[in-house]
C-alpha angles and dihedrals in degrees: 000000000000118000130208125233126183117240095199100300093342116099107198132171129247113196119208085261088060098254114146125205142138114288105261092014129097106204123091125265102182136312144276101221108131117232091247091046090052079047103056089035094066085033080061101044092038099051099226132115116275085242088069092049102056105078090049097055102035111019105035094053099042081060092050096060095045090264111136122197122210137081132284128186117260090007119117122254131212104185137147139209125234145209134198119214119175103291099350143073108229114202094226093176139328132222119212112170113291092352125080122177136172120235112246 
């Protein structure tokens, strides 16, 4: 069954296979690939480990587009902790201001 998610004032439609899309239409509006997934993916075709990747495909753009990562007193902070686990990141819990929650 998909389920549809709004990106800002935009509904689309993810199927079960990840595909997003508006709802009615065929053709693609963006992906569903998770940030750690596209990691370890280019971690994968490149040949290097996942730890090389990381700055390419999360620092480095975030630059790009004026974001800047780091910690500031008295700023809030969104961050996560992960956990490698052979060939995989695994989410172990996430900080976002005053909520903290553990991934099921």
């Amino acid at each position: 069954m998909p389920w549809r998610p709004r990106l800002g004032e935009l509904e689309v439609e993810v199927d079960p296979d990840e595909v997003v899309r508006q709802p009615g239409k065929t053709n693609f509006a963006g992906s569903a690939l998770r940030p750690i997934d596209g990691i370890l993916r280019a971690a994968q075709m490149l040949k290097w480990p996942w730890q090389s990747c990381w700055s390419y495909l999360s620092l480095a753009p975030a630059h790009f587009v004026g974001v800047e990562s780091g910690f500031e007193v008295g700023a809030p902070a969104t961050f996560c902790c992960i956990k490698p686990n052979d060939n995989a990141l695994e989410v172990e819990w996430c900080w976002n201001g005053a909520l903290s929650w553990q991934q099921s």
